[in-house]
PASEBA-1860 file (N, C-alpha, C; in nm, 3 decimals):
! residues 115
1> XXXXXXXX> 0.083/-0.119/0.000/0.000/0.000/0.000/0.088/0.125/0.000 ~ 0.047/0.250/-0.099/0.136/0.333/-0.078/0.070/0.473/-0.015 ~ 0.121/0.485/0.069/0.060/0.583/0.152/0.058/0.771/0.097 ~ -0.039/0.832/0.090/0.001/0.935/0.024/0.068/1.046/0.116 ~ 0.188/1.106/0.074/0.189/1.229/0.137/0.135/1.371/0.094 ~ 0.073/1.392/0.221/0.019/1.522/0.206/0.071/1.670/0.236 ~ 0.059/1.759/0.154/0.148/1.852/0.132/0.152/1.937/0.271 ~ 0.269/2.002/0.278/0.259/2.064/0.431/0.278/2.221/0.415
9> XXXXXXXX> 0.136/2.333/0.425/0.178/2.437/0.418/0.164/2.521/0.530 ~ 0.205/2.662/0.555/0.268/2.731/0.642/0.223/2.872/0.636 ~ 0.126/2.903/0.752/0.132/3.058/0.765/0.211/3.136/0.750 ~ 0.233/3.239/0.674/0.360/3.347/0.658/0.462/3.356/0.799 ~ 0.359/3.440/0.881/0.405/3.404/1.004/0.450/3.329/1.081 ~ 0.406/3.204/1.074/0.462/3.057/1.128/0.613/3.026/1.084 ~ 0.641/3.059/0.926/0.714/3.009/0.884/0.846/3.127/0.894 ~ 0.819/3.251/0.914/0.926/3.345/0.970/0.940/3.300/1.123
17> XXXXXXXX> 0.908/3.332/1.206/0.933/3.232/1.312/1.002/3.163/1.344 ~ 0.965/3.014/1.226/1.027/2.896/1.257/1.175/2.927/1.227 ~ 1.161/3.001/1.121/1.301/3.000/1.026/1.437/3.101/1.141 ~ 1.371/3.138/1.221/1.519/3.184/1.363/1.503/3.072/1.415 ~ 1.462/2.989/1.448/1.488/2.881/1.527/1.662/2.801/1.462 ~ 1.755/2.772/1.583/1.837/2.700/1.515/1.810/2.591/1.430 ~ 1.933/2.589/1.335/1.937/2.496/1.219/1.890/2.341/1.277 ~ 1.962/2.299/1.443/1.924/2.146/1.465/1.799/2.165/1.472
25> XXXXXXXX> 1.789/2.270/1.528/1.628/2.271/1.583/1.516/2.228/1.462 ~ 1.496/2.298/1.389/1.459/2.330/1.250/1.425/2.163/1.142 ~ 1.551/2.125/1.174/1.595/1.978/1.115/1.507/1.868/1.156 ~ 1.501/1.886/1.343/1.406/1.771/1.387/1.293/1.813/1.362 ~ 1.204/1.918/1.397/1.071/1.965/1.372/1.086/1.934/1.239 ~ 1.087/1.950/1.141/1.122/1.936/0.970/1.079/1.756/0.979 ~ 1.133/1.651/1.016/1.149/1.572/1.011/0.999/1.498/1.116 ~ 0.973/1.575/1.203/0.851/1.544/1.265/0.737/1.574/1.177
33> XXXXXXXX> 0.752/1.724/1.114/0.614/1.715/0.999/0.606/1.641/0.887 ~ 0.726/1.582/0.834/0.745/1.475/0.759/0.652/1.376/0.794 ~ 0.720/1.349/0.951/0.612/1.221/0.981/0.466/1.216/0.966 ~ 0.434/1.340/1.020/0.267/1.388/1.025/0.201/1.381/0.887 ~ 0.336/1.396/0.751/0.261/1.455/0.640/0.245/1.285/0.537 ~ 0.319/1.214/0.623/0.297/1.073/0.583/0.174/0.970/0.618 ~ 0.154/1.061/0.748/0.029/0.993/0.799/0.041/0.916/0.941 ~ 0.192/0.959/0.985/0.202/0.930/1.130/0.217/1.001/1.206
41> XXXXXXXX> 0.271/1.014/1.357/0.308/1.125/1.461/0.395/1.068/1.531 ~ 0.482/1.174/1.515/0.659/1.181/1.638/0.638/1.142/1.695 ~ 0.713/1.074/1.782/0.722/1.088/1.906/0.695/1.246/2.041 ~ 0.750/1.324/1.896/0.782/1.455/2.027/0.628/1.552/1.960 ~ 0.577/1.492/1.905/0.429/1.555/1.876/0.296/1.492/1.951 ~ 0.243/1.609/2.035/0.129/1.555/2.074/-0.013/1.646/2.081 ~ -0.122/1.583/2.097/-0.199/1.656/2.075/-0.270/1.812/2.198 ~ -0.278/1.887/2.083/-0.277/2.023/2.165/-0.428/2.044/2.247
49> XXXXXXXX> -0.404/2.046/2.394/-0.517/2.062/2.486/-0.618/2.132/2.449 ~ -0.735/2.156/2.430/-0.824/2.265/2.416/-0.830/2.306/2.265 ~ -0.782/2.253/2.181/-0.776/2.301/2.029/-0.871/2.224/1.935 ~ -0.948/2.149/1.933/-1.039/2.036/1.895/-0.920/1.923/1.839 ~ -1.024/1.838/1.796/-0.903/1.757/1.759/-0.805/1.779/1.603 ~ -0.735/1.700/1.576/-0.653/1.743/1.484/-0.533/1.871/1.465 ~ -0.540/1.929/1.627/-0.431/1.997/1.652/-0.357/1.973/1.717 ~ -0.192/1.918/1.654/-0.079/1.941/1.743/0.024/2.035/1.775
57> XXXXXXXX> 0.105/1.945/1.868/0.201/2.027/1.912/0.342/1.972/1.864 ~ 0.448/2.006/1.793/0.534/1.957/1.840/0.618/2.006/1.987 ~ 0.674/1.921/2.059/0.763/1.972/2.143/0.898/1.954/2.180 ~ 0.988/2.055/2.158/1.142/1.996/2.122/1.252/2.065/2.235 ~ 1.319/2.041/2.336/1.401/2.044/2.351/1.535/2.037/2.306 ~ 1.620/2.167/2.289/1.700/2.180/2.215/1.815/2.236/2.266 ~ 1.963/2.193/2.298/2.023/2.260/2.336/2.005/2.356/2.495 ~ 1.917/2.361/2.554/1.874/2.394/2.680/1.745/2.470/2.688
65> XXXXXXXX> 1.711/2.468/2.565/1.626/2.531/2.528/1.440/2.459/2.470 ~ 1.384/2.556/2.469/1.239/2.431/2.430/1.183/2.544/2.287 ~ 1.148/2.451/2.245/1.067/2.524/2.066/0.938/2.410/2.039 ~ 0.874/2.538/2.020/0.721/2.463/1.981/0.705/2.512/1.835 ~ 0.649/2.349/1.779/0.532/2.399/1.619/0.398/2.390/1.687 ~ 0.328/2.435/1.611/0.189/2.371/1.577/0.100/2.401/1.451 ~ 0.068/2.283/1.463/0.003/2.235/1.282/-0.171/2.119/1.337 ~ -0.191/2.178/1.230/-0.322/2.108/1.250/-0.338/2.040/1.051
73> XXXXXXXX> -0.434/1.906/1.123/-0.420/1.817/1.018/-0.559/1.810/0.934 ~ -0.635/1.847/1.007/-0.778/1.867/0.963/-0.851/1.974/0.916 ~ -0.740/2.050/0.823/-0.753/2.162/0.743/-0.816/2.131/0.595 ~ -0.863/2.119/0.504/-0.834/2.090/0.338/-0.772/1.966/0.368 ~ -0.671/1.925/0.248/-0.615/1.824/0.239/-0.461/1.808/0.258 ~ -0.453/1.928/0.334/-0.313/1.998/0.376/-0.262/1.952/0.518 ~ -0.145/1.975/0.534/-0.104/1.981/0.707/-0.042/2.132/0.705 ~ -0.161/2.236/0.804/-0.117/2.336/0.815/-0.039/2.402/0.946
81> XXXXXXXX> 0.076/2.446/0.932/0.171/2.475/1.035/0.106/2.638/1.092 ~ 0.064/2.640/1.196/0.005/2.819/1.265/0.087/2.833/1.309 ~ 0.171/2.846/1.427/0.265/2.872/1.496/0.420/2.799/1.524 ~ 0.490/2.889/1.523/0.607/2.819/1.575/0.681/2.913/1.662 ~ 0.710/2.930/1.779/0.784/2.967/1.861/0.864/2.922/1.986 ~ 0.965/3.000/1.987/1.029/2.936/2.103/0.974/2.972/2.269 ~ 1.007/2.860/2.332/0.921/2.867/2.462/1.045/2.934/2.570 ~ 1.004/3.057/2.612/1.111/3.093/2.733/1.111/3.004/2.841
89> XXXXXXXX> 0.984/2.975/2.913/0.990/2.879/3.050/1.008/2.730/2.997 ~ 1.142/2.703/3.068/1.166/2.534/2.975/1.102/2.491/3.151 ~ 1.080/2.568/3.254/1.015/2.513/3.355/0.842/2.455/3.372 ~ 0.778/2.561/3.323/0.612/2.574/3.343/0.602/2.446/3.180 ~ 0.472/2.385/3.227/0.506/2.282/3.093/0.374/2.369/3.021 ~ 0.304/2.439/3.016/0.161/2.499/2.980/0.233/2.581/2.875 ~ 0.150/2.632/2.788/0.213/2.710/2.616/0.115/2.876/2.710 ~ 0.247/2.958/2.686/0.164/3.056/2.745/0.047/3.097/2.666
97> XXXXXXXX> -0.057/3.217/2.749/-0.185/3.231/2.690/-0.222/3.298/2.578 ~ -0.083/3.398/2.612/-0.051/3.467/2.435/-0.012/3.410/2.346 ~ 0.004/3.284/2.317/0.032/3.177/2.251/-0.101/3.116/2.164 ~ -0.149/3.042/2.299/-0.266/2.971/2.291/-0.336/3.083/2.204 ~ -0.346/3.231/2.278/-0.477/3.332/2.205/-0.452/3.292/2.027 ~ -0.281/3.316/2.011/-0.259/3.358/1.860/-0.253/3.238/1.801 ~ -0.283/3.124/1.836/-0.311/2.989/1.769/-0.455/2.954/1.744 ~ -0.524/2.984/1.845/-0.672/2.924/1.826/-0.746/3.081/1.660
105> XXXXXXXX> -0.663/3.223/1.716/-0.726/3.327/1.595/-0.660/3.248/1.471 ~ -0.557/3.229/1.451/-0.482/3.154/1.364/-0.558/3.071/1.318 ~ -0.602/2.964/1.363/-0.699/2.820/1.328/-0.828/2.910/1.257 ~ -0.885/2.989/1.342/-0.988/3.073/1.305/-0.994/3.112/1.157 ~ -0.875/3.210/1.083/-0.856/3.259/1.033/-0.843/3.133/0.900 ~ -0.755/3.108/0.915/-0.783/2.973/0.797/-0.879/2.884/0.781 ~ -0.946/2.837/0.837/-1.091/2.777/0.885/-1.170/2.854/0.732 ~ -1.165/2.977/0.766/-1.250/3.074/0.767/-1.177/3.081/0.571
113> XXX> -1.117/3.103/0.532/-1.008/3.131/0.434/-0.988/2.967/0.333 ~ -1.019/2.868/0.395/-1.004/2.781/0.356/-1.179/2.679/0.316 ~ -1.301/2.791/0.357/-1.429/2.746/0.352/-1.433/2.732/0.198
END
């Protein structure tokens, strides 16, 4: 059986973002939406609390540091990437709320763009 991959696209924003994230950094997330766009999930991807379903998270520890994607799969026929930023508290495990706000308008906005 050959499994299809599905194309993986990227809010403007998301994808400036991602693109300061270091190069390792960059490489594994890269390689996690791979997985997603094949039709599986990372290990370091899980699903995002409160977002309905079909939204994840990746979550990466990097160098001492923590970096989040998030992409949702239940867009069109796409895997769409909303956010990517790096997380200051590698302590608190929660995505702060200014986060959460600009992910769920994000989802909104394409939802909406993608009817």
């Amino acid at each position: 059986m050959i499994r299809k991959t599905r194309p993986v696209s990227w809010i403007k924003a998301a994808l400036q973002e991602f693109e300061s994230f270091p190069e390792g950094a960059q490489s594994i997330c890269l390689a996690a939406l791979t997985i997603a766009a094949e039709g599986g999930k990372a290990d370091i991807a899980k699903p995002m609390q409160h977002m309905g379903s079909g939204v994840f998270e990746i979550a990466l520890r990097f160098r001492g540091d923590a970096f989040r994607v998030v992409y949702a799969l239940q867009l069109g026929n796409e895997i769409w990437v909303v956010h990517a930023f790096p997380k200051k508290s590698t302590q608190s495990i929660k995505t702060p709320k200014r986060e959460v706000e600009l992910i769920k308008q994000r989802l909104k906005m394409l939802k909406e763009m993608l009817r």
